[in-house]
C-alpha positions in Angstrom: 63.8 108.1 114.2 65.4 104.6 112.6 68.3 106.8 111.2 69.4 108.1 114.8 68.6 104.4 115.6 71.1 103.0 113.2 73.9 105.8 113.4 74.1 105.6 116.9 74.4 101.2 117.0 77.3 101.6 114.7 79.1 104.9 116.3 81.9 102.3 117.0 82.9 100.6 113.7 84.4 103.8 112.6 87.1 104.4 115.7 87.5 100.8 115.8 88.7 100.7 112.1 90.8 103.1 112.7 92.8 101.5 115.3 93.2 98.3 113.6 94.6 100.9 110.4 97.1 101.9 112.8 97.9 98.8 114.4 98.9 97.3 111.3 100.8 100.1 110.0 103.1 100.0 113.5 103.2 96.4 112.8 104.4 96.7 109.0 107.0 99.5 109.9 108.3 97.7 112.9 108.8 94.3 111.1 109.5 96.3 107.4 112.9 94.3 107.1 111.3 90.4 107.3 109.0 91.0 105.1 111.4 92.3 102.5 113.9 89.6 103.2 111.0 87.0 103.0 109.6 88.2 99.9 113.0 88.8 98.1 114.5 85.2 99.2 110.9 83.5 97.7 111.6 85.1 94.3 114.8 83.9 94.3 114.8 80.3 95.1 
């Protein structure tokens, strides 16, 4: 009975990782190009 218990308080850490995996994977592709320029003009200076 406390295994149903547990499972069932933390059904929504799963879904809600995977949308903040997603999120930040839209968010790296979509801003891909500052990144790159930031990290490339720091090694440079």
């Amino acid at each position: 009975m406390a295994t149903i218990r547990y499972v069932a308080k933390h059904a929504g850490a799963s879904p809600a990782g995977v949308i903040v995996t997603i999120t930040l994977v839209i968010m790296v592709l979509i801003f891909q190009r500052r990144i790159v320029e930031g990290l490339t003009s720091g090694a440079t200076k």
